[in-house]
C-alpha positions as CSV (number, residue, x, y, z in Angstrom):
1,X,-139.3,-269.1,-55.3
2,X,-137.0,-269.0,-58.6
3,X,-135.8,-272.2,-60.3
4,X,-133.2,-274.3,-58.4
5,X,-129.9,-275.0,-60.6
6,X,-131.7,-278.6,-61.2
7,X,-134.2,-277.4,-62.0
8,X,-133.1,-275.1,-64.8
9,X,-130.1,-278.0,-65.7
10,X,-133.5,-280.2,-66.6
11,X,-135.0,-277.9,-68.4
12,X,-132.2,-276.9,-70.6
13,X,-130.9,-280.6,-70.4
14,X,-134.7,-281.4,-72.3
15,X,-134.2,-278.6,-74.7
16,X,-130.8,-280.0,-75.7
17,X,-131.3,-284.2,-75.7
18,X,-134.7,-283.1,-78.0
19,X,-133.2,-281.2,-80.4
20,X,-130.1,-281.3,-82.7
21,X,-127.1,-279.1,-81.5
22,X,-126.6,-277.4,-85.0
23,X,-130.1,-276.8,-85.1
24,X,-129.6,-275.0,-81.7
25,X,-126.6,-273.1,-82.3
26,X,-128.4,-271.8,-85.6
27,X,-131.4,-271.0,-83.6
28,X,-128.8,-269.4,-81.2
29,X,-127.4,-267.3,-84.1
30,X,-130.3,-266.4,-85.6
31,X,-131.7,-264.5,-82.7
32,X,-128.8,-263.1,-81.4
33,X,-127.4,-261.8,-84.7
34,X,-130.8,-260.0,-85.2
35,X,-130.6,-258.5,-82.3
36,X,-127.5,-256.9,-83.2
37,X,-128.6,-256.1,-86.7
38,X,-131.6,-254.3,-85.0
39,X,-129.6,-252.2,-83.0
40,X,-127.5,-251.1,-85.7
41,X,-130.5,-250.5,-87.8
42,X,-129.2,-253.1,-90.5
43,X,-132.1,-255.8,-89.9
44,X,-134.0,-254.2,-93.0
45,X,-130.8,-253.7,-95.0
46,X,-129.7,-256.1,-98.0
47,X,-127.1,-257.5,-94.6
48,X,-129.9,-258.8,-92.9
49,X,-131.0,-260.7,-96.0
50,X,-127.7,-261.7,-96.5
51,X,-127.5,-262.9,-92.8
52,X,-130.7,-264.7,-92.8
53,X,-129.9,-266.6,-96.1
54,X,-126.3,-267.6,-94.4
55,X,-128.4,-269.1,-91.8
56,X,-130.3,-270.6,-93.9
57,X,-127.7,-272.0,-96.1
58,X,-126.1,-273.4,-93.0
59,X,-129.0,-275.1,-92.2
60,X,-129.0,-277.0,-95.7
61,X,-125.6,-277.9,-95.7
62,X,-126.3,-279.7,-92.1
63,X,-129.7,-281.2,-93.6
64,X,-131.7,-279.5,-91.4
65,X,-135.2,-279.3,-92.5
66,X,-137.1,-275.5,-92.0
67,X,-139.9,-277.7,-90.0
68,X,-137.6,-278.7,-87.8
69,X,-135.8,-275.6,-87.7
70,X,-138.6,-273.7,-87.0
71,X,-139.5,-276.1,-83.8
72,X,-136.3,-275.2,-82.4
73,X,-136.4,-271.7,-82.7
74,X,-140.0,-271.9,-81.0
75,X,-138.3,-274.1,-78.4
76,X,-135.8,-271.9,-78.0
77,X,-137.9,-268.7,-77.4
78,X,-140.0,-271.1,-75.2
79,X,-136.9,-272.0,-72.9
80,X,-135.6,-268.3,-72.8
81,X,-138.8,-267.2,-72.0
82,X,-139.3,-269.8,-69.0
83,X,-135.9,-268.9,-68.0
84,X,-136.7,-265.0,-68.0
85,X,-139.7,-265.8,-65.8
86,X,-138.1,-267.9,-63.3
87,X,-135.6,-265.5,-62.7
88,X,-138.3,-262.9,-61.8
89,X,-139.3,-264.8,-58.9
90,X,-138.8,-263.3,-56.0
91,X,-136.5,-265.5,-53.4
């Protein structure tokens, strides 16, 4: 049976007290904006360099550590993945 909305309200609501909310949004950003760079074949270009290093710069400014940038973005992919599954579930 798929996820109750409690159930996926805790499970976000754990991803969000544990890690900072820049940190997420980046995360957030970061995935999503390569996605879109993929589909417009610009991922390899000198604008996905230039969008990754925004992110990056972003992340600085906020004094955001790439450790703990990295753990989000794993959390991040963890929680969508979860999320992806649950919803498969059948009723």
């Amino acid at each position: 049976m798929p996820a109750t909305p409690e159930e996926m309200q805790t499970l976000v609501g754990a991803y969000e007290a544990t890690y900072p909310r820049m940190a997420r949004a980046l995360a957030d950003l970061l995935l999503r904006g390569n996605v879109i760079l993929e589909e417009h074949r610009l991922l390899d270009d000198p604008v996905g360099d230039a969008f990754e290093a925004f992110v990056f710069k972003m992340l600085d400014e906020q004094g955001i550590g790439k450790e703990q940038f990295a753990a989000t973005l794993m959390a991040f992919e963890r929680l969508r993945n979860t999320i992806d599954q649950l919803d498969q579930l059948p009723p």
